[in-house]
C-alpha positions in Angstrom: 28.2 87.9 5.8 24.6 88.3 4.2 23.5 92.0 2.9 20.5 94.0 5.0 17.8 94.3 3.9 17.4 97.7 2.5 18.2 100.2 5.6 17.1 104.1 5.8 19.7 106.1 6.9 18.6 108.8 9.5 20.0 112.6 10.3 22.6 112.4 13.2 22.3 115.3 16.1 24.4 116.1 19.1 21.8 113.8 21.1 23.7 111.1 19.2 27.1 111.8 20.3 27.8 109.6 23.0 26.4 106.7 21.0 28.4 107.7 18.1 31.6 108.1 20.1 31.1 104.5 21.4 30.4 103.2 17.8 33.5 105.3 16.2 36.0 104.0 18.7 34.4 100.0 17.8 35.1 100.8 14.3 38.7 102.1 15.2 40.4 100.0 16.9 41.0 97.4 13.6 42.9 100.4 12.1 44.8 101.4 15.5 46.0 97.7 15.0 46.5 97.9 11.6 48.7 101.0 12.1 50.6 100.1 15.7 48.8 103.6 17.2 46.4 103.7 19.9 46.0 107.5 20.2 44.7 107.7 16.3 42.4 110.9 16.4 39.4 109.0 15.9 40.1 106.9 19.0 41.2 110.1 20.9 38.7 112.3 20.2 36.1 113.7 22.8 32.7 114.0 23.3 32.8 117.7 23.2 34.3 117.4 20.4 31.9 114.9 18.0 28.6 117.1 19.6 31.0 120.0 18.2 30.9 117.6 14.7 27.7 116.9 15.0 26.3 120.4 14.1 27.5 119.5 10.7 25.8 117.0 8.6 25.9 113.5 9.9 23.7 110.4 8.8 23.4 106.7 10.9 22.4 103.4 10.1 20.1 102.1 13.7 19.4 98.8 13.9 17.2 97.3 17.1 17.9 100.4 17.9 21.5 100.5 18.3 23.5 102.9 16.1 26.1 100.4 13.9 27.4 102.6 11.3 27.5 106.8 10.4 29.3 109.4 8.3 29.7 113.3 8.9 30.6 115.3 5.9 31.1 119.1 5.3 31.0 121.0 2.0 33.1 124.0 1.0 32.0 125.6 -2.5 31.4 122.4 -5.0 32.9 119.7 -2.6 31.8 117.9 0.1 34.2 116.4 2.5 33.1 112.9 3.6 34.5 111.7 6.5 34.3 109.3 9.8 32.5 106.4 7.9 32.9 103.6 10.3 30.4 100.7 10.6 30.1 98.4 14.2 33.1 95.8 13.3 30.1 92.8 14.0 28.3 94.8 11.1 31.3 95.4 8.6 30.8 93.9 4.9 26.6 94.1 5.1 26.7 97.0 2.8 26.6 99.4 5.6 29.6 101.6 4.3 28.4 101.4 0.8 24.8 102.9 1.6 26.1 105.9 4.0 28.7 106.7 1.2 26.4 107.1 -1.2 23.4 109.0 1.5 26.1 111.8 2.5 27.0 112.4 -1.6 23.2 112.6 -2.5 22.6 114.7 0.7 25.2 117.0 0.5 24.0 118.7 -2.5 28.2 119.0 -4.0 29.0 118.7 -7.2 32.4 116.8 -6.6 33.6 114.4 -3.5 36.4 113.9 -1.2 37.7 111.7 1.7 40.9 109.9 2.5 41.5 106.8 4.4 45.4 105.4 5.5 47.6 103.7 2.7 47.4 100.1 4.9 43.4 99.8 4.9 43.0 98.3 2.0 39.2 97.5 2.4 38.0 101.6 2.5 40.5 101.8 -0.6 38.3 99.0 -2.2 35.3 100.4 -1.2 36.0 103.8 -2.6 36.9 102.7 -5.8 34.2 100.5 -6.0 32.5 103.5 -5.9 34.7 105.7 -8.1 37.0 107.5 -6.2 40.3 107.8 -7.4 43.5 108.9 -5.5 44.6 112.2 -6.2 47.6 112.6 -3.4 49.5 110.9 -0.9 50.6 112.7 2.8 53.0 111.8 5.1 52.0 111.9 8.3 54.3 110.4 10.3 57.3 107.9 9.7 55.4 104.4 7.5 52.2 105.9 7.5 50.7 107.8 4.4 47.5 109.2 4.1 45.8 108.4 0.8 43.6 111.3 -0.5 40.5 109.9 -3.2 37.9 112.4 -4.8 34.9 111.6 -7.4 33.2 113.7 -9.8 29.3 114.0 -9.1 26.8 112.7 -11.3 26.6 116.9 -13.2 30.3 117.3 -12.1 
């Protein structure tokens, strides 16, 4: 697939919720294969609860006005938390991912970064190092699937 042109990347609000919701359980259901679990929290998760998320800081990527790809992030002391990147699956490998990632670090104003993604998707593991994440620990969280923790230092950190 071709790269966008350059996209802008626009705050997320609870008004985007459902849309969101819709676009987080599309991006999903590759890794509820990829894993053999339907009921991962992404794909479980409420509407309630992502207007609940949404209060938080979010960014999305809308193109002909449909929302294909966002991240929500939170930030305790130096670090902010990055999480929920997903990108439309008919929208995957445009860049997308890359230019949210890097939105929600220069947003959030932290001095260090941290996600984590499941040991078996090997193309957000790419995509964070490319980027220069780095593991830093491993969870079990259930029986043959590990959780794979990443953080980068900020640009002053």
């Amino acid at each position: 697939m071709r790269t966008l042109d350059p996209v802008e990347p626009h705050p997320l609000t609870e008004a985007h919720a459902g849309e969101l919701l819709t676009l987080q359980r599309a991006a999903y259901v590759s890794e509820a294969q990829l894993y053999l679990d339907a009921f991962l929290p992404a794909l479980t998760q409420t509407l309630d609860e992502v207007r609940r998320e949404l209060r938080h800081p979010a960014l999305g990527v809308t193109l002909d006005r449909r929302l294909v790809a966002a991240v929500r992030w939170t930030v305790e002391g130096p670090t902010a938390h990055i999480g929920r990147l997903v990108v439309a699956p008919d929208q995957q490998g445009r860049g997308l991912g890359t230019t949210l990632l890097r939105a929600a670090e220069a947003a959030s104003g932290a001095e260090s970064f941290e996600l984590f993604t499941g040991h078996l998707s090997a193309a957000n593991i790419r995509l964070y190092e490319r980027e220069g994440y780095r593991e830093f620990r491993r969870q079990a969280l259930r029986p043959g699937v590990e959780l794979v923790h990443l953080r980068k230092a900020g640009a002053a950190g």
